[in-house]
C-alpha positions in Angstrom: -4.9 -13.9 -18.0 -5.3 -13.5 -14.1 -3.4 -10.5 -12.6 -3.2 -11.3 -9.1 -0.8 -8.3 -7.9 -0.7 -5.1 -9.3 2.0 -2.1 -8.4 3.5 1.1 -9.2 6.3 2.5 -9.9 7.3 6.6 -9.9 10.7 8.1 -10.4 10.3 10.5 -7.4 11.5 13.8 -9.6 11.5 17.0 -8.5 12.6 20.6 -8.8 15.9 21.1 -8.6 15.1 24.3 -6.2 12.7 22.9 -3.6 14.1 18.4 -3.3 11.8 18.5 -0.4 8.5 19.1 -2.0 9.2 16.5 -4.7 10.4 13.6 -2.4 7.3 14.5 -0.1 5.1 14.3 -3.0 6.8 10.7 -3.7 5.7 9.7 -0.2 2.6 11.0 0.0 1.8 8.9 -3.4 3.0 5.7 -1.1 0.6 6.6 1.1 -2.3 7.4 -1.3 -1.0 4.0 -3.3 -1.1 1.7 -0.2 -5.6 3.5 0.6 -6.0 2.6 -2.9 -5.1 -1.5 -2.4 -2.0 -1.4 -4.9 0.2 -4.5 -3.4 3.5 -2.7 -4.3 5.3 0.9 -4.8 8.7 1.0 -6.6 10.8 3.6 -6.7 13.2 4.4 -9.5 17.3 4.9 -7.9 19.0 7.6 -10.4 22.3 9.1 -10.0 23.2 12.6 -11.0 19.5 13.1 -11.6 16.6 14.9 -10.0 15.3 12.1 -8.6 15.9 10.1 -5.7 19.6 8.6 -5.6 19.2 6.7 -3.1 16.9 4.3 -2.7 17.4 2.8 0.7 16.9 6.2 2.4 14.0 6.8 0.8 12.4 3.3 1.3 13.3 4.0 5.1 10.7 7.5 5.4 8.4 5.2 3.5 8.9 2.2 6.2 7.0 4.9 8.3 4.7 6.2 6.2 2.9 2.7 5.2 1.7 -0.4 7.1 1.1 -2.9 4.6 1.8 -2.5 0.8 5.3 -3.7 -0.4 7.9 -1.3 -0.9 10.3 -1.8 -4.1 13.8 -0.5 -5.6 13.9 -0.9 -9.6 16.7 -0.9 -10.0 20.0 -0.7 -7.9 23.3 -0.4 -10.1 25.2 -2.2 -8.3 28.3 -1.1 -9.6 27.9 2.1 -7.8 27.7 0.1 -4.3 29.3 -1.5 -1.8 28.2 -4.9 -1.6 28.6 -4.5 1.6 27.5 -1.4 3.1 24.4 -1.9 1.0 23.7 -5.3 2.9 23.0 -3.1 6.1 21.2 -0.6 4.4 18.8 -2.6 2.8 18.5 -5.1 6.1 17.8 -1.7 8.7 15.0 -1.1 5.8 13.6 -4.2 5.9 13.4 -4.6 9.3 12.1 -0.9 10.0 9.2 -2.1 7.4 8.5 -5.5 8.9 9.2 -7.6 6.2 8.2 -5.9 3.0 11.3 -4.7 1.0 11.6 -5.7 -2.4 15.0 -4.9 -4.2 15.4 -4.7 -7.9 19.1 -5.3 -8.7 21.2 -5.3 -12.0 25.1 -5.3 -12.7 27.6 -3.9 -14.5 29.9 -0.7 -14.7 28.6 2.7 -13.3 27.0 4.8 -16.5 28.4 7.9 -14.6 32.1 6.4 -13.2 34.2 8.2 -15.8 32.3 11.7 -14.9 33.1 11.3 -11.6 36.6 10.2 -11.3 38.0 10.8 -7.7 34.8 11.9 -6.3 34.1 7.9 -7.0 36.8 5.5 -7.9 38.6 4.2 -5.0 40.8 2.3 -8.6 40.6 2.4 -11.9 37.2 1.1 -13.2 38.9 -1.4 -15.8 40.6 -3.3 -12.6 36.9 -3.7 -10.9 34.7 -6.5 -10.8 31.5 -5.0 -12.0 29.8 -8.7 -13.4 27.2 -10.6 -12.3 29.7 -11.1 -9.1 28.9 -8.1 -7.2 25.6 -9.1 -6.9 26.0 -12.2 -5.5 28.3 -10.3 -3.1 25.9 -8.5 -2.0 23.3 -11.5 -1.3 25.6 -13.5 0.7 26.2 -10.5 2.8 22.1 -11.2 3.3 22.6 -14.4 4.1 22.1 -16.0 7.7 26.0 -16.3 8.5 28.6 -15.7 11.0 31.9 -14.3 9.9 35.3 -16.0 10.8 35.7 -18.9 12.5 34.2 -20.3 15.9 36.9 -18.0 17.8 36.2 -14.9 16.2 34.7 -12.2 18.0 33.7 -8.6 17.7 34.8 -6.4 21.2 32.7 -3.3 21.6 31.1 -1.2 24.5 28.1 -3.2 23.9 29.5 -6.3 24.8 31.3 -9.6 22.7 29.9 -10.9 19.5 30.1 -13.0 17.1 30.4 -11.1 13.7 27.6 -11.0 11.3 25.9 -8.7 9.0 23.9 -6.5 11.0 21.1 -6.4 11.3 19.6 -9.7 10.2 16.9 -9.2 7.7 15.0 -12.8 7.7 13.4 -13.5 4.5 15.3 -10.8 2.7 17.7 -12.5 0.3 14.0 -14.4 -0.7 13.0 -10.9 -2.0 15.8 -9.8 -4.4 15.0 -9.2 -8.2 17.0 -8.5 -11.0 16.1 -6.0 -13.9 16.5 -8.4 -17.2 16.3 -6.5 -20.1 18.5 -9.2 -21.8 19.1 -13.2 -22.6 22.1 -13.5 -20.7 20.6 -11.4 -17.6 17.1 -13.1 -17.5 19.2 -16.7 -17.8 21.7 -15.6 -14.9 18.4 -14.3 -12.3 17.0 -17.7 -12.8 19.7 -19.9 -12.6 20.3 -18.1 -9.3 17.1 -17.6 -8.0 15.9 -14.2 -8.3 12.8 -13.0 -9.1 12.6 -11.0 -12.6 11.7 -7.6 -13.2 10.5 -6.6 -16.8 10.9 -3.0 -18.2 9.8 -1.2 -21.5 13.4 -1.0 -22.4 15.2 -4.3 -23.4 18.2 -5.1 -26.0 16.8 -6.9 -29.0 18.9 -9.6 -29.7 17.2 -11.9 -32.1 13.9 -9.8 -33.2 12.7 -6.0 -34.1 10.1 -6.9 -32.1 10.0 -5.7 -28.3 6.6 -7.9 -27.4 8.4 -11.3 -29.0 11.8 -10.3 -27.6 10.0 -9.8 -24.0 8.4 -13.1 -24.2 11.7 -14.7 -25.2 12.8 -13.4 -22.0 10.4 -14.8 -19.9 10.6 -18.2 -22.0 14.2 -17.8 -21.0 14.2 -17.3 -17.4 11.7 -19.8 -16.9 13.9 -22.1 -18.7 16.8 -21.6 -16.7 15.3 -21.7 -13.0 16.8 -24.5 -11.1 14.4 -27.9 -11.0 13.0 -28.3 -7.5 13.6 -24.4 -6.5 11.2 -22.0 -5.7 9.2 -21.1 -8.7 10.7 -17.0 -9.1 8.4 -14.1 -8.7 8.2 -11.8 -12.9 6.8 -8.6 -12.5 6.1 -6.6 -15.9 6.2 -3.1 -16.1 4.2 -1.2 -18.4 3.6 2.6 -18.9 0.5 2.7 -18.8 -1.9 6.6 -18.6 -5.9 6.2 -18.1 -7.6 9.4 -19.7 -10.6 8.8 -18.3 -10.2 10.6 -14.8 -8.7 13.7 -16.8 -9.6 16.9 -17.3 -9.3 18.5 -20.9 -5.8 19.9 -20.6 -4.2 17.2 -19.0 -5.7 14.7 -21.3 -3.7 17.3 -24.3 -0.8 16.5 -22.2 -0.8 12.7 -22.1 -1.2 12.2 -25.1 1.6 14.9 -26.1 4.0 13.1 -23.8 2.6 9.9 -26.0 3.2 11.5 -29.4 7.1 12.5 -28.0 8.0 8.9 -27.4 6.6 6.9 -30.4 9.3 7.0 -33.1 12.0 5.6 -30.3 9.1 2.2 -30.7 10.0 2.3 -34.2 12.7 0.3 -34.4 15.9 -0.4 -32.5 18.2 2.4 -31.1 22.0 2.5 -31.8 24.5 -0.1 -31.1 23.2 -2.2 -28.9 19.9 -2.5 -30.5 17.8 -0.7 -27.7 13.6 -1.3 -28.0 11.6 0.1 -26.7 7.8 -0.7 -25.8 4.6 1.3 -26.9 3.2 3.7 -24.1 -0.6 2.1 -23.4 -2.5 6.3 -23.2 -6.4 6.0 -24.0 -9.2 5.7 -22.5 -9.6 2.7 -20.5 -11.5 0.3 -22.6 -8.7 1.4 -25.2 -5.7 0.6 -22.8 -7.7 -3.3 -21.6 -8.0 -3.6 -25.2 -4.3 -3.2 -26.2 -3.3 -5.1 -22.8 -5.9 -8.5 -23.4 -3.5 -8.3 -26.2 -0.1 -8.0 -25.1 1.8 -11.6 -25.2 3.7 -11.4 -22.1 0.9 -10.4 -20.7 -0.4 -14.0 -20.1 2.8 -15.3 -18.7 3.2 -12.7 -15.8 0.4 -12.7 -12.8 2.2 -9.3 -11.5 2.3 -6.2 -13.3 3.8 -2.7 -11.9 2.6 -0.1 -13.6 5.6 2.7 -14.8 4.4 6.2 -13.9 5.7 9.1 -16.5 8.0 11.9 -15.1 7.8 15.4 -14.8 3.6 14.7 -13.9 2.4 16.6 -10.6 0.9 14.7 -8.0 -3.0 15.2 -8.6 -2.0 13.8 -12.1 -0.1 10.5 -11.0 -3.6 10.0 -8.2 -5.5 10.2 -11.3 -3.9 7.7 -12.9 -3.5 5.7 -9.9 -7.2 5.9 -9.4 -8.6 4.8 -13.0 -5.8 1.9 -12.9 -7.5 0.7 -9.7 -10.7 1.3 -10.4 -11.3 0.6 -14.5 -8.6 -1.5 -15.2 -7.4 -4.0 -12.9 -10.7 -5.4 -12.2 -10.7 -6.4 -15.8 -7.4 -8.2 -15.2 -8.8 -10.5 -12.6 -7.1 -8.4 -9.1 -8.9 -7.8 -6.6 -7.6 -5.5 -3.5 -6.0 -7.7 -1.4 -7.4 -8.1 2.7 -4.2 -8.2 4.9 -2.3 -11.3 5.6 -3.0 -12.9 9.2 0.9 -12.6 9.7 1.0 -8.7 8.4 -1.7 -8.2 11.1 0.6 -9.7 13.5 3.7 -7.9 13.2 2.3 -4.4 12.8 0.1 -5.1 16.0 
């Protein structure tokens, strides 16, 4: 087991009274993230949530915030976007950060659409494309390509152009992921060249078993990538809460919010067979133990470590802290020295 790059992800929450102080706080963790070596921060994209809703935006503040850790989306629902409009979003992002967007993407029909109605629907969902589709929609808006024919031309007060997706993001449509939490999804990202992201929350299809249904996904994936391509990027996440930084009450807490979430492990949840994986809270000689192991474990060389919510910010530095300093040495990562051309392009 060698765990070359190690990252985090948080779900931004905050108080519904004071947004401000809770999407600061979510920075500020980028920026405390990025001193402590982590190679990548994810944030979660929630609608209709106290949490951050969209992505981009935030990604953009954090653009400005950070100079060289990767900054990640897990996931986009795509069928809440424009393929489109998101193209330029996520291409002004990349290119405000210099390279280092990483965008976690997965289809199908918008949990909340119905809720919404005409504050959303342009038609009725059941006529839209909300398949695999719209996210290949969305990459070939990435893509290095002029729009139209040779004649074609854009008129504007800044002069004639030739159309394209503006602006271009070189490199980006090389740094697009898909959530798989299923056969079918984790056989569509490789067959199409995205790089996998790996949750605590699959569909067990063939097993009770969320470790042997995770490694069937990876089995999968890597099954599927095309012969010749470039070998795809899997990134596991894991929830995973060091004690060992804690003081007394908010060790009580962790391993309350443990004790909350163990009978959803127990075996799958309602109709679509929903696991879920084990929270990893213990000390950390207790959490290495339970991770040397973990199955998938071995397979990946990336993990991104999933942050609780609802924690305040001196709890998620803790965390952060023992992770870097207790338990990803033990994996085999090291804290990365920046890249010649990273030191380049922020010169």
């Amino acid at each position: 087991m060698t765990i070359h790059h190690i990252g985090f992800l948080t779900p931004g929450n905050y108080d519904e009274a004071d947004p401000h102080a809770g999407l600061e706080a979510a920075l500020r963790l980028f920026e405390f993230g990025e001193r402590r070596g982590f190679d990548s921060a994810w944030v979660r994209q929630r609608h209709l949530e106290r949490a951050v809703s969209s992505a981009p935006t935030f990604l953009a503040a954090a653009t400005q915030r950070t100079r060289r850790i990767e900054l990640g989306a897990a996931v986009i629902q795509m069928g809440y976007e424009n393929p489109f409009r998101l193209a330029e979003d996520l291409a002004t992002v990349d290119v405000l950060s210099r390279g280092r967007l990483q965008v976690g993407l997965n289809a199908g029909a918008p949990p909340h659409g119905a809720l919404l109605g005409g504050r959303f629907q342009d038609a009725p969902l059941a006529t839209v494309d909300f398949t695999h589709k719209r996210v290949a929609r969305l990459r070939a808006n990435l893509e290095d390509v002029l729009l139209g024919d040779e004649d074609t031309v854009v008129e504007s007060a800044g002069g004639r152009v030739r159309p394209r997706v503006q602006p271009y993001a070189p490199g980006l449509v090389g740094r697009l992921w898909y959530g798989g939490g299923s056969l079918r999804s984790a056989e569509w990202a490789g067959r199409n060249g995205f790089h996998l992201l790996l949750g605590n929350v699959l569909t067990g299809e063939t097993t009770d078993d969320f470790l042997e249904a995770q490694t069937g996904l990876v089995e999968r994936y890597r099954a599927s990538e095309v012969p010749g391509a470039r070998r795809g990027r899997i990134a596991l996440g894991r929830v995973i809460v060091p004690l060992d930084g804690a003081d007394a009450a908010t060790r009580r807490r962790y391993r309350a919010f443990a004790a909350g979430r163990v009978e959803r492990t127990l075996s799958p949840q309602g109709e679509r067979r929903t696991l879920f994986a084990g929270d990893l809270v213990g000390s950390a000689d207790e959490i290495l133990e339970r991770l040397h192991r973990d199955p998938v474990l071995p397979l990946v060389s990336e993990l991104r470590v999933e942050l609780p919510y609802n924690f305040d910010s001196e709890a998620y530095e803790q965390i952060l802290d023992d992770l870097a300093v207790r338990i990803a040495p033990e994996l085999g990562w090291r804290v990365r020295a920046e890249l010649p051309h990273q030191e380049a392009a922020l010169a």
